[in-house]
C-alpha positions in Angstrom: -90.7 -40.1 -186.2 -87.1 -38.5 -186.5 -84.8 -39.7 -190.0 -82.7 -42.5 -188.5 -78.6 -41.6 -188.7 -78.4 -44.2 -192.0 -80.9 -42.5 -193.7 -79.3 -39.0 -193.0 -75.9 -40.0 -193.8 -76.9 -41.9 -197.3 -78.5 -38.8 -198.5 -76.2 -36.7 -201.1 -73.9 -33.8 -199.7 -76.3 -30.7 -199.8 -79.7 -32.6 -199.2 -80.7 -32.2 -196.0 -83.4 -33.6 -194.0 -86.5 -31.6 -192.9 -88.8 -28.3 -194.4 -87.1 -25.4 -195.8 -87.6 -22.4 -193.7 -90.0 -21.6 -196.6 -91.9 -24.5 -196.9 -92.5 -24.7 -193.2 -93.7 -21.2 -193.0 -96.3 -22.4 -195.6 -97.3 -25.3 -194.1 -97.9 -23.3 -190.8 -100.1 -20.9 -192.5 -101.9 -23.6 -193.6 -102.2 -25.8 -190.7 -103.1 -22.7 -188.4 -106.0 -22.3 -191.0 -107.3 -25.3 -191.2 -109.7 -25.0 -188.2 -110.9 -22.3 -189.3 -111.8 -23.6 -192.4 -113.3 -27.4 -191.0 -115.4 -24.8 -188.5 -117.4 -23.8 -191.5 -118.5 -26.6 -192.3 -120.4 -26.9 -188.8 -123.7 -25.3 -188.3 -124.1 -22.8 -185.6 -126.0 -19.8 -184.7 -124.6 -16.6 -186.4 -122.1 -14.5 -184.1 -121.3 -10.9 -183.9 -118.0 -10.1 -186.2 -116.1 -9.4 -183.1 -116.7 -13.1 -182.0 -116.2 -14.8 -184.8 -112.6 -12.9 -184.9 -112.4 -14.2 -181.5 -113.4 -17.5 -182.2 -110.8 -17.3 -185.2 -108.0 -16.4 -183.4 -108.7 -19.1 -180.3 -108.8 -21.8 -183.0 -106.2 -20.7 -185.0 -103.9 -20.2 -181.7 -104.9 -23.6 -180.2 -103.4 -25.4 -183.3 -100.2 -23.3 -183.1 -99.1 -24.1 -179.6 -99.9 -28.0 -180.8 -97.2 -27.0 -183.6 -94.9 -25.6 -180.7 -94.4 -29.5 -179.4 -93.2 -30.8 -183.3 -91.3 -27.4 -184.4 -88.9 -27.5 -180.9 -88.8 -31.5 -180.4 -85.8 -32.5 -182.3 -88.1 -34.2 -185.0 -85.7 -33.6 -188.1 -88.4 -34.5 -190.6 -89.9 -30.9 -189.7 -86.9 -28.9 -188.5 -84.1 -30.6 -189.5 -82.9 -28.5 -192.1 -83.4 -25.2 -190.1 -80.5 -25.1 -187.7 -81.0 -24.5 -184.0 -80.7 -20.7 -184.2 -83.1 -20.2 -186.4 -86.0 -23.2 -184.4 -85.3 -21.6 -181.4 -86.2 -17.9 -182.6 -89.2 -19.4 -184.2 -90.2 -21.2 -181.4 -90.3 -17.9 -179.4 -92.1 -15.4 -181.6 -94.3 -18.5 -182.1 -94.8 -18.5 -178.6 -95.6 -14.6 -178.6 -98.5 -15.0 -181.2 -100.2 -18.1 -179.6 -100.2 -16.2 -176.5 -101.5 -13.2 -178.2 -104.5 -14.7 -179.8 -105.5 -17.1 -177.0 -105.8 -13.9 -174.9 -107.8 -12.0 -177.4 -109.9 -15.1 -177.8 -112.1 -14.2 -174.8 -111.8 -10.7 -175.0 -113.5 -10.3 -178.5 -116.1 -12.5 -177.5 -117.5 -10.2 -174.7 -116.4 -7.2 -177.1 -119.8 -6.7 -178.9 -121.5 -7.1 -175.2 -119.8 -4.5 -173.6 -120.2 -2.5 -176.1 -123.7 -2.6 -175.7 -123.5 -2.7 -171.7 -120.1 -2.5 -170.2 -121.6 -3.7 -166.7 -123.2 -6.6 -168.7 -119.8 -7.4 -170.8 -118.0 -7.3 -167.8 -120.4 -9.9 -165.6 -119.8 -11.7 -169.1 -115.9 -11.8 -168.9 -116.3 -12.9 -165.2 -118.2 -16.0 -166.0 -115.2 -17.2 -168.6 -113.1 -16.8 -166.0 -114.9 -18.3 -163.1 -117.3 -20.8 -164.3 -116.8 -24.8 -163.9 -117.1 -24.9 -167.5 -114.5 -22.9 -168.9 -112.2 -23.8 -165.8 -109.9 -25.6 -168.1 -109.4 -23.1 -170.9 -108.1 -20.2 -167.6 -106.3 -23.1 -166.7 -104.6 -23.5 -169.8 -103.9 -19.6 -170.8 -102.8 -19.5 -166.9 -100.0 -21.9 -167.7 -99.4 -20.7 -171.3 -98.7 -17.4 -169.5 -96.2 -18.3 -167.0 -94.3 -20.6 -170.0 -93.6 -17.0 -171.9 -92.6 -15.6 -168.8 -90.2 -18.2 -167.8 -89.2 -18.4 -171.4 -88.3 -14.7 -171.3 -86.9 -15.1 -167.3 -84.9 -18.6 -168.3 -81.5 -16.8 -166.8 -83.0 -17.0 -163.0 -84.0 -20.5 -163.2 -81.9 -23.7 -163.0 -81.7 -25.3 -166.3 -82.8 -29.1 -165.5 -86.0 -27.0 -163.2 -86.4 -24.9 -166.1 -87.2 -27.4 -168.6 -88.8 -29.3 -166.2 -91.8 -26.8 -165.4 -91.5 -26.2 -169.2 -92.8 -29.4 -170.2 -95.4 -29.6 -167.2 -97.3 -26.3 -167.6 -96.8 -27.1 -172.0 -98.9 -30.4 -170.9 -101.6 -28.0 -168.5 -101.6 -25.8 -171.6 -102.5 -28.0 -174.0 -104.4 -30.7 -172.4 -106.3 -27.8 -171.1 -106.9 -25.6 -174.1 -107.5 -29.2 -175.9 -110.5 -29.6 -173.5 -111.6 -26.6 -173.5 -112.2 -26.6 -177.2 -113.8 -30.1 -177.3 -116.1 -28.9 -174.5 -117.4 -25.6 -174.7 -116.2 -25.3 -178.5 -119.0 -23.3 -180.2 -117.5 -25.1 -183.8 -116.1 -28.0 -181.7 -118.7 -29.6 -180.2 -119.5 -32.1 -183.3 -118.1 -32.6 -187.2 -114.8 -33.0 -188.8 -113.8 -30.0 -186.2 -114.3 -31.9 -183.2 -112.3 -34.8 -184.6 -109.2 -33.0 -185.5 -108.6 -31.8 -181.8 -109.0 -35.4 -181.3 -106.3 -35.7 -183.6 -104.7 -32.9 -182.5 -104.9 -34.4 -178.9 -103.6 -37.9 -180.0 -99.8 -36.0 -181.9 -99.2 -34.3 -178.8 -99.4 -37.9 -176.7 -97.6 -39.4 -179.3 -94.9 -36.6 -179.5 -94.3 -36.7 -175.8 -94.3 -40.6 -175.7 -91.3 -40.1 -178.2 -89.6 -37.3 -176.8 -89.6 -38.8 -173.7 -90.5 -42.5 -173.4 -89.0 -44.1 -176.9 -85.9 -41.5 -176.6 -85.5 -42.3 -172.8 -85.5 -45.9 -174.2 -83.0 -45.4 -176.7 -80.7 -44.2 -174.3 -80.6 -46.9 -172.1 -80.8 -49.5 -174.6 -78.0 -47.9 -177.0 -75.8 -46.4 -174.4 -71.9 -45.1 -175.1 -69.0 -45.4 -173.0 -66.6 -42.5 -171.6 -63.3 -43.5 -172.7 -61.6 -41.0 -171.3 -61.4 -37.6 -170.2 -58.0 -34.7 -171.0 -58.3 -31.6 -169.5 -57.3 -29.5 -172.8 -57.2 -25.7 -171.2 -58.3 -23.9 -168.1 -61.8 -25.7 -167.1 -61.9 -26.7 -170.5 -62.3 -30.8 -170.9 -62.4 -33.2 -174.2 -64.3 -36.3 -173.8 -63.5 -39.4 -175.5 -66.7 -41.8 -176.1 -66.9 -44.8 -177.7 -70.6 -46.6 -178.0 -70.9 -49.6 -175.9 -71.2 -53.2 -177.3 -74.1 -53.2 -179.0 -74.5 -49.5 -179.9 -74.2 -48.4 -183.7 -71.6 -45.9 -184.7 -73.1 -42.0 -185.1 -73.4 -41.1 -188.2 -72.7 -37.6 -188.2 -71.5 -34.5 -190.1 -68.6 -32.5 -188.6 -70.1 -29.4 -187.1 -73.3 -31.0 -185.7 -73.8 -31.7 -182.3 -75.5 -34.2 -180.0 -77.8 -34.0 -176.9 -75.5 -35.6 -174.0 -76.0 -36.9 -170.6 -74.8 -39.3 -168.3 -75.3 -42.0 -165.7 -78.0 -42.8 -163.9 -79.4 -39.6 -165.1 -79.9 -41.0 -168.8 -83.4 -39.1 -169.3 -84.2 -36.4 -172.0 -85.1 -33.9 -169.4 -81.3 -34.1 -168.2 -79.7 -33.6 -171.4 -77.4 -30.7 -172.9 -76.2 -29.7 -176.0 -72.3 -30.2 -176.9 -71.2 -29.9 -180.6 -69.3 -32.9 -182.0 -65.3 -32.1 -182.0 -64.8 -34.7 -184.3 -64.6 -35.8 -188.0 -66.8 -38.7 -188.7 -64.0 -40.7 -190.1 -62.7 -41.4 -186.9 -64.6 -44.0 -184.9 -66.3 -42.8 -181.4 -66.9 -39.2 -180.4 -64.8 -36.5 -179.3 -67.3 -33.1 -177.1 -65.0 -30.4 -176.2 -66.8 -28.9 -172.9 -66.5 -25.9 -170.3 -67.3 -25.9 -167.2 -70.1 -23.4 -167.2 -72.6 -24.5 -165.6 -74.6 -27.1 -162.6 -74.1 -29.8 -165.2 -70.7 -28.8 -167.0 -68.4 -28.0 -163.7 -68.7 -32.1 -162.7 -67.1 -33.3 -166.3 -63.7 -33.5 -165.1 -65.0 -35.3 -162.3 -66.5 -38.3 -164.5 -64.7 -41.8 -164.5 -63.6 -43.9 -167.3 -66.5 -46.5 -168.1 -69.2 -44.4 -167.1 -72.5 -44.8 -169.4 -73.2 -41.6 -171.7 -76.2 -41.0 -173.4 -76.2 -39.5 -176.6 -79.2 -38.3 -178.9 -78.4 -37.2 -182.2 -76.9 -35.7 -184.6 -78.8 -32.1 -184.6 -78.0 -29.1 -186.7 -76.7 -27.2 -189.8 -73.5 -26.2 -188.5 -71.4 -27.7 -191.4 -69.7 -27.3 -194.6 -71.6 -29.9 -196.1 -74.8 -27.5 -195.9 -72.8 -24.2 -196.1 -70.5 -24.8 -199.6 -67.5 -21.9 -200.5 -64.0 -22.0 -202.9 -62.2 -20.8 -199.5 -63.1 -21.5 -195.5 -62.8 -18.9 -192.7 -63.7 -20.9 -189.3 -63.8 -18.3 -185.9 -64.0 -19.7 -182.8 -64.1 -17.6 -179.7 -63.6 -19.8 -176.2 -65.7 -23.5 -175.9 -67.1 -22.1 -179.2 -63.7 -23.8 -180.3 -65.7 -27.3 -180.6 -67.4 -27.6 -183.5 -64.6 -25.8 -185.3 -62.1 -28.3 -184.4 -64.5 -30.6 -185.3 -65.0 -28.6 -188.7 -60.9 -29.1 -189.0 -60.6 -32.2 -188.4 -62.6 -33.3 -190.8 -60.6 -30.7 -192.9 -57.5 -32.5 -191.7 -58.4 -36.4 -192.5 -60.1 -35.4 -195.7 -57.4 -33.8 -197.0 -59.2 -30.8 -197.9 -57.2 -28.7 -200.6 -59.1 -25.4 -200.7 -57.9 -22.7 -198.7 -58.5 -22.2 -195.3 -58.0 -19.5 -192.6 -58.7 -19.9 -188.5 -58.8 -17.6 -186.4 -59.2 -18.8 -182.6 -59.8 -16.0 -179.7 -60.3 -16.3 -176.3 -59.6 -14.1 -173.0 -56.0 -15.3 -171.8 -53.9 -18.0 -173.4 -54.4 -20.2 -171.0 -58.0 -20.5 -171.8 -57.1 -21.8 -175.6 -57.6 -25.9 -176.2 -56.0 -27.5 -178.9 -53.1 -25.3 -179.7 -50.6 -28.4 -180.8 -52.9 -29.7 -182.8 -54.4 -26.3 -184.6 -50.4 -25.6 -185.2 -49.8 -28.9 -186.9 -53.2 -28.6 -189.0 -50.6 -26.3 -191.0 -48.7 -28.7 -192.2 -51.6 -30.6 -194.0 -53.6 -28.0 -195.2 -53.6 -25.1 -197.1 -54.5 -23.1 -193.4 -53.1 -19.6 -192.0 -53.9 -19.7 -188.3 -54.2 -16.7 -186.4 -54.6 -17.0 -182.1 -55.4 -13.8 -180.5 -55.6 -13.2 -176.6 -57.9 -10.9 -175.5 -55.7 -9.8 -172.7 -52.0 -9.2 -172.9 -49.1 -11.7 -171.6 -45.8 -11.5 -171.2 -45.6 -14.6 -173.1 -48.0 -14.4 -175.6 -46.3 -13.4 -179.1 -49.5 -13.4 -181.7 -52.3 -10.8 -181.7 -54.2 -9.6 -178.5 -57.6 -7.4 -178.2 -60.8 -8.2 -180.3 -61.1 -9.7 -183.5 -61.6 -6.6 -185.6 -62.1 -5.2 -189.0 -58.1 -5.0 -189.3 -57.4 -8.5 -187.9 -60.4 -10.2 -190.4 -59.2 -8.4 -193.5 -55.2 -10.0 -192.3 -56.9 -13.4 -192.8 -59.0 -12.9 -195.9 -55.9 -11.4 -197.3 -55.8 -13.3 -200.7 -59.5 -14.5 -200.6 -62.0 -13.7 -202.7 -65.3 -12.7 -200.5 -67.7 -13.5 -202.5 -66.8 -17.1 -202.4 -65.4 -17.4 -199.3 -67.9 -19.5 -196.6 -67.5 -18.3 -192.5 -68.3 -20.6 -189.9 -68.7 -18.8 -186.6 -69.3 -20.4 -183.3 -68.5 -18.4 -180.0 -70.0 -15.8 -177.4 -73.0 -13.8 -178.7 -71.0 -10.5 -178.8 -68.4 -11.3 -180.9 -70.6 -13.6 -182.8 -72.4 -10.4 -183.6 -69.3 -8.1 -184.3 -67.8 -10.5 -186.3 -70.8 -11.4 -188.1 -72.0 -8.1 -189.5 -68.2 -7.0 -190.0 -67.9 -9.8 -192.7 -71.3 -9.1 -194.4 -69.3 -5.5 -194.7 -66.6 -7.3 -196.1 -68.4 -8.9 -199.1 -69.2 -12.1 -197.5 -73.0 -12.8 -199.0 -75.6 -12.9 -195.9 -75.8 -17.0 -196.7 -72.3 -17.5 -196.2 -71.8 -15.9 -192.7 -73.6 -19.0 -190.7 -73.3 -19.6 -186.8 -75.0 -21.2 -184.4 -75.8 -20.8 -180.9 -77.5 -22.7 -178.0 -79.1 -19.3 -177.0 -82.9 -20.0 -176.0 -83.0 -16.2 -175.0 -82.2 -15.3 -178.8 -81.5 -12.0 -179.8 -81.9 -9.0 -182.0 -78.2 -7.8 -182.2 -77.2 -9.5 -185.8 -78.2 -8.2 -189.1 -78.9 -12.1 -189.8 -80.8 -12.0 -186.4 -82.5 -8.8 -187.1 -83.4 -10.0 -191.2 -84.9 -13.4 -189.7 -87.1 -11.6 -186.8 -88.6 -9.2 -189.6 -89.0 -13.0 -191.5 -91.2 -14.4 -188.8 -93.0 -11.5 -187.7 -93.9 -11.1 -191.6 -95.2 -14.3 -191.6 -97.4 -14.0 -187.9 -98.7 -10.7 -189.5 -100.0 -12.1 -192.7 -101.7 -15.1 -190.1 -103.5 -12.8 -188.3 -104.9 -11.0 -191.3 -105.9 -14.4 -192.6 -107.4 -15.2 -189.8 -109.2 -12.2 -189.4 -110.3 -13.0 -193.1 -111.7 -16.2 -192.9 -113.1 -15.8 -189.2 -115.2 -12.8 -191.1 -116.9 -16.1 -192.9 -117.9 -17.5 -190.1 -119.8 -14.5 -189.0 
């Protein structure tokens, strides 16, 4: 069950719901394990090493992709305090290790059989694959399979279709893989073993009944109302929405963002992401959006009055979480959302530290909010600086890439080493800019950004450091699990 918005927003600046990135790698150790350890308590007849490895590893990975429904489901008591970024890379290298060890699973059972006989082994392997009785295990590595591929291929699908066949073959996957333990389960078939897939069995109903019958609920029955839509730039759109009688306020922190959609359409499956541009002092909700997309290139089509669905607030995105003496917010195109909504906060709080902006895009007339970002000035404490990435005959302020030269203009005066960065844009520059301020000074945990990037990416230092991270912590799973499976032998 996700924190309700009351209990988030009571909670004192600097708590934040949700594990630690520590504390859930712990507990995933541990709940990985935890088959492994109820199956020795279960009497069976003693197995070759290589099988009990394999028996390890399928009961080990069966458990995992059970984790992959809470880790990525927008339950903030277990990722809330992770920021999307860093769930979504987790939830892929994740993804990588379940398929991994379900794959080995049958492999290593045959092993000590074809090393014997390789005919015999592979008649053996045949069987797994063909037999009535394990038809639901192929079943489930079948559709495990094709969900890493089409994790990996996301960019040729249709997002809606995407997630869509996502959550049908994660059902297959695990309602098979579920069976298949419970029925041909050497450890399964009786004891506290064969109750926890039970268990297991009866989170994942509840998690999708949640994610998508209570939340489908909740939309309807706590809708919000488009007040109105301004087109702010070229095919860039602000939305004003107010909730509909009836609907509590959001209780939000400026730089989070909300799962949106809209209609008649009002299901989870439909939704998008759109950070909040808005400070939560101000009643309603402001989304700055591009049209980008099958979804986004109809909001400037969309009426007054229209019903919105909103389910939120996610992320870490703020300065609540991410504390500094001075303030450096980047945007680079639509990433200008969350930083206006970062500013405006700024702007109706009064804020009296020092603050620099810098706002880049690829021709003026792709740049929101300029009036408004100009007469932030006049409040705060805030040098602004606009660059266009091409040249104008207009345009008076800086034009190419935001560089070393142009960064070190706006920290002019700054110290770096207390001095937060707030970075929201496309991945490239996200990248450039990011690993040119940890050269600065900046310390690693005050360059934050966030992206809605399922594809992740390695470019980053902080994307590169958080990689090693999780494949640290798979590799010390499999060599537990190769430990305690040895037990079982």
């Amino acid at each position: 069950m996700t924190i309700s918005n009351a209990d988030q927003h009571d909670r004192p600046p600097g708590h934040w719901p949700g594990l630690s990135a520590r504390a859930m790698g712990l507990a995933y150790l541990l709940i990985c394990l935890l088959p492994l350890a109820l199956a020795g308590l279960s009497r069976v007849a003693p197995l070759d090493r290589w099988e009990a490895v394999g028996a390890g590893l399928g009961l080990s990975g069966l458990v995992a992709m059970v984790i992959q429904v809470l880790s990525s489901g927008r339950f903030q008591i277990v990722s809330g305090g992770m920021g999307i970024d860093r769930i979504m890379a987790f939830h892929k290298i994740a993804a990588y290790w379940v398929l991994l060890a379900l794959l080995l699973h049958p492999l290593l059972y045959v092993l000590p059989t074809f090393q014997d006989d390789p005919a015999l082994g592979a008649e053996r392997l045949r069987a797994y694959l063909t037999l009535p009785g394990y038809r639901s295990g192929v079943i489930a590595l079948l559709a495990l399979a094709v969900l890493v591929v089409m994790g990996v291929a996301r960019g040729m699908f249709r997002y809606e279709a995407w997630r869509a066949l996502h959550v049908i073959l994660a059902l297959l996957a695990l309602g098979g893989g579920l069976h298949h333990a419970l029925a041909v389960g050497r450890f399964s078939a009786l004891g506290a073993l064969h109750w926890a897939w039970w268990g297991a069995g009866g989170v994942v109903v509840l998690a999708f009944a949640v994610l998508y019958g209570w939340r489908w609920a909740r939309l309807h029955r706590q809708p919000w109302r488009l007040r109105a839509v301004e087109n702010k730039a070229d095919r860039i759109w602000e939305l004003d929405i107010e909730p509909a009688q009836g609907t509590p306020p959001l209780r939000y922190r400026a730089g989070q963002f909300v799962w949106m959609t809209e209609g008649a359409r009002r299901f989870p499956l439909f939704d998008h992401p759109f950070s909040i541009a808005d400070s939560p002092q101000r009643p309603g909700l402001s989304l700055i959006i591009k049209e980008a997309g099958d979804f986004t290139r109809r909001i400037g089509d969309l009426e007054s009055g229209t019903a919105i669905g909103i389910d939120g607030p996610y992320g870490t995105f703020t300065l609540d979480r991410h504390q500094g003496d001075h303030i450096l917010l980047i945007a680079g195109g639509v990433g200008i959302a969350p930083i206006m909504g970062l500013l405006r906060h700024l702007v109706a709080s009064k804020d009296r530290r020092p603050i620099r902006v810098a706002y880049a895009a690829g021709h003026p007339e792709n740049m929101a909010c300029l009036d408004e970002l100009v007469a932030a000035q006049s409040v705060l404490d805030l040098k602004l600086m606009l660059i266009s990435e091409a040249e104008s005959a207009d345009w008076v302020n800086p034009t190419g890439f935001l560089d070393r030269s142009k960064l070190a203009e706006l920290l002019d005066g700054l110290d770096p080493s207390r001095t937060v960065a707030l970075i929201c844009g496309p991945g490239v520059m996200v990248t450039n800019v990011s690993d040119t301020l940890l050269d600065m000074g900046l310390p690693m945990k005050n360059v934050v950004y966030e992206r809605f990037d399922y594809a992740g990416g390695l470019s980053a230092r902080q994307d590169r450091r958080r990689t090693l991270g999780f494949v640290g912590l798979f590799m010390v799973l499999a060599a537990s699990v190769v430990v305690w499976s040895l037990r079982l032998a």
